[in-house]
C-alpha positions as CSV (number, residue, x, y, z in Angstrom):
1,X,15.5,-34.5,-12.2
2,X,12.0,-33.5,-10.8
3,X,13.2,-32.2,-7.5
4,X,15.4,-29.8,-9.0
5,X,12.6,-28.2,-11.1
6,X,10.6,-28.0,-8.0
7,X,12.9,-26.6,-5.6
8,X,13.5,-24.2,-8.7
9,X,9.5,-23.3,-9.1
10,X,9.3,-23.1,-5.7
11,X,12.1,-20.5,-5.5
12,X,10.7,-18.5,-8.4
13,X,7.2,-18.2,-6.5
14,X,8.9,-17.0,-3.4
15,X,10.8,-14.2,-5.0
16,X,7.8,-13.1,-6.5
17,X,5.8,-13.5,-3.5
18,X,8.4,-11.7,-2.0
19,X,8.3,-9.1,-4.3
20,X,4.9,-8.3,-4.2
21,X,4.7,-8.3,-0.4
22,X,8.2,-5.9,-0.3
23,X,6.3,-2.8,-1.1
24,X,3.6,-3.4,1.4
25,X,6.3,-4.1,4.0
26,X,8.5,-1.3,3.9
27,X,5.6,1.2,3.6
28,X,4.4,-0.5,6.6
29,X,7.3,0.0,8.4
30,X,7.6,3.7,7.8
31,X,4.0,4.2,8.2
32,X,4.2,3.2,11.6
33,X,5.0,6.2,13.7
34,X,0.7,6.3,13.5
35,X,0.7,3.7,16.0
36,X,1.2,5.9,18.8
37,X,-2.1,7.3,18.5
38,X,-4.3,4.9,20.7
39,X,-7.4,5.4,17.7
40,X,-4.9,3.7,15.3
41,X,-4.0,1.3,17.1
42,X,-7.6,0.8,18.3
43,X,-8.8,0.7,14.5
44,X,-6.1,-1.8,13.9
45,X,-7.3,-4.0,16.9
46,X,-11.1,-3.7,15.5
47,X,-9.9,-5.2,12.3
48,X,-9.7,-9.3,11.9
49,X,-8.1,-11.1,13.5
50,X,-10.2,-9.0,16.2
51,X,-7.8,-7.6,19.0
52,X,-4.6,-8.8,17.5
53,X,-2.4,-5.3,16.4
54,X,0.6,-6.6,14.4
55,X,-1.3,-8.9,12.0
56,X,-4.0,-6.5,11.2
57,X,-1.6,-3.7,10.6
58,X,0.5,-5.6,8.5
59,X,-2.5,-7.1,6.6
60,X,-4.0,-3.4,5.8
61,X,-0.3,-2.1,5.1
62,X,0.0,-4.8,2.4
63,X,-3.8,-4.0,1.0
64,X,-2.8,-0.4,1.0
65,X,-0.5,-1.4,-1.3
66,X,-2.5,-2.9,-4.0
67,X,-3.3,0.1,-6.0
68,X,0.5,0.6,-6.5
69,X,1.2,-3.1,-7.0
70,X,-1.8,-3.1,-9.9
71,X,-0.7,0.2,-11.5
72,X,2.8,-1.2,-11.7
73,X,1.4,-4.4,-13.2
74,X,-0.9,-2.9,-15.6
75,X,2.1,-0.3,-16.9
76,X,4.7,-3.2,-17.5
77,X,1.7,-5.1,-19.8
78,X,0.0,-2.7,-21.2
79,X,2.7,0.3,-21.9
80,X,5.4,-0.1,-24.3
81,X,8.9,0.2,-22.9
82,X,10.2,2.3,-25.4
83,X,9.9,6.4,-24.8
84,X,8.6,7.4,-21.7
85,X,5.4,5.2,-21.2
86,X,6.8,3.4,-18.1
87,X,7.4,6.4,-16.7
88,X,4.5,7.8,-17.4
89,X,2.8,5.2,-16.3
90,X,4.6,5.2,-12.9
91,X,4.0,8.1,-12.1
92,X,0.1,7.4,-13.3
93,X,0.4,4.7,-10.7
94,X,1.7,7.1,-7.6
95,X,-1.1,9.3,-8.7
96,X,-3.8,7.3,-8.7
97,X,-2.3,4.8,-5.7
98,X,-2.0,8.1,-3.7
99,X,-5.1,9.1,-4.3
100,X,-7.1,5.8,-4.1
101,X,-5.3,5.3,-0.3
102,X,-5.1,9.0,1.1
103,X,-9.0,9.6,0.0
104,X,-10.4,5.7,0.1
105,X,-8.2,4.7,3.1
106,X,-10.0,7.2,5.7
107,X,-13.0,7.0,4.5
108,X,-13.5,3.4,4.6
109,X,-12.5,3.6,8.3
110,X,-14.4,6.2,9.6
111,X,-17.5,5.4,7.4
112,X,-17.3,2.4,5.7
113,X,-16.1,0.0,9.0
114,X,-18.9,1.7,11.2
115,X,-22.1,0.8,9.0
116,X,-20.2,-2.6,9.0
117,X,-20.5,-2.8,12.5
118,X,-16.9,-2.6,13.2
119,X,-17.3,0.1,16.0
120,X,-13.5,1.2,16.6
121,X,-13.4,5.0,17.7
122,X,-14.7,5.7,21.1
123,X,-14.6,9.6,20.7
124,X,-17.4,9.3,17.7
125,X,-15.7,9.7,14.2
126,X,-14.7,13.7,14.9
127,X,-12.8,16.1,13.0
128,X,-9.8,14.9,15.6
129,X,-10.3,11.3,13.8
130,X,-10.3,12.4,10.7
131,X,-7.6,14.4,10.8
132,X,-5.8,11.5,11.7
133,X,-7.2,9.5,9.5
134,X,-6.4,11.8,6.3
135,X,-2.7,12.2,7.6
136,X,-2.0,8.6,8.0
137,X,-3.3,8.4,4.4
138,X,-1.4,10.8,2.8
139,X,1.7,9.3,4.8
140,X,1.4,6.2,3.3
141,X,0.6,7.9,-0.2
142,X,3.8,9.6,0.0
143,X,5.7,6.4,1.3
144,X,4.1,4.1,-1.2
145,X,4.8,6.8,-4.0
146,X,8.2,8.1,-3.6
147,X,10.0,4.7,-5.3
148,X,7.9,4.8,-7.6
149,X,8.7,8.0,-8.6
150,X,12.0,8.1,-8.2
151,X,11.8,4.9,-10.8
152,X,10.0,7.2,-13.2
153,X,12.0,9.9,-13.3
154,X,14.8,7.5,-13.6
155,X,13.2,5.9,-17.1
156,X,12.9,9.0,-18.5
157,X,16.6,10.2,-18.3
158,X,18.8,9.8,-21.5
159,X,19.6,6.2,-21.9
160,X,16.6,5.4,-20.0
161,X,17.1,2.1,-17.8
């Protein structure tokens, strides 16, 4: 009888692993057109584990995520279901996600990574750099936000979900 239960808890805390890391992912994957530019890739390749590309990206593709993850988390507990808080709340959550990665995102990797000693842009931190920067940001925000959104908009139809 105890296998069964096991099997079963482990199950349950894959699917929500799974769940949690699925936004990350997909955003991830649609984000990474940016990897043609050699700074991304070189800021990617800066970040532990140093000089590895795929499990960096991935790793800051899933912590990109986080804002959205928490907002969503936050809304489900804290808002009531009935009316339009979800939905509010959702699109709170793109707001504020959006906002957090396309402003927090850049900066962090052209200031905050530099002080840190994580040296990653050859050309000096430029206008060209941040430029970059800002756009991958935003590209994520937009990635990251349009599900939830779409989800929003969705609550607050007639009949709801």
């Amino acid at each position: 009888m105890a296998i069964p239960s096991l099997v079963g808890d482990a199950v349950g805390w894959l699917w929500t692993l799974a769940l949690v890391a699925l936004p990350g992912l997909v955003a991830g994957l649609l984000w990474s057109p940016f990897l043609i530019a050699a700074r991304f890739r070189a800021l990617m390749r800066a970040l532990p584990p140093r000089g590895r590309l795929v499990p960096s990206y991935v790793g800051v593709a899933l912590a990109l995520s986080v804002p959205y993850l928490v907002g969503v988390l936050l809304t489900v507990a804290l808002v009531d279901a009935a009316g339009p808080g979800w939905s509010d709340g959702f699109i709170e959550t793109a707001l504020a996600g959006g906002g957090i990665v396309a402003i927090g995102g850049p900066t962090v990797a052209a200031v905050g990574l530099p002080r840190l000693g994580v040296d990653w842009d050859s050309t000096g931190y430029g206008v060209s750099t941040w430029a970059l920067l800002v756009a991958a940001g935003l590209w994520y925000a937009v990635v990251a936000a349009v599900p939830l959104v779409a989800l929003a908009v969705g609550l607050a139809l007639p009949g709801g979900y």
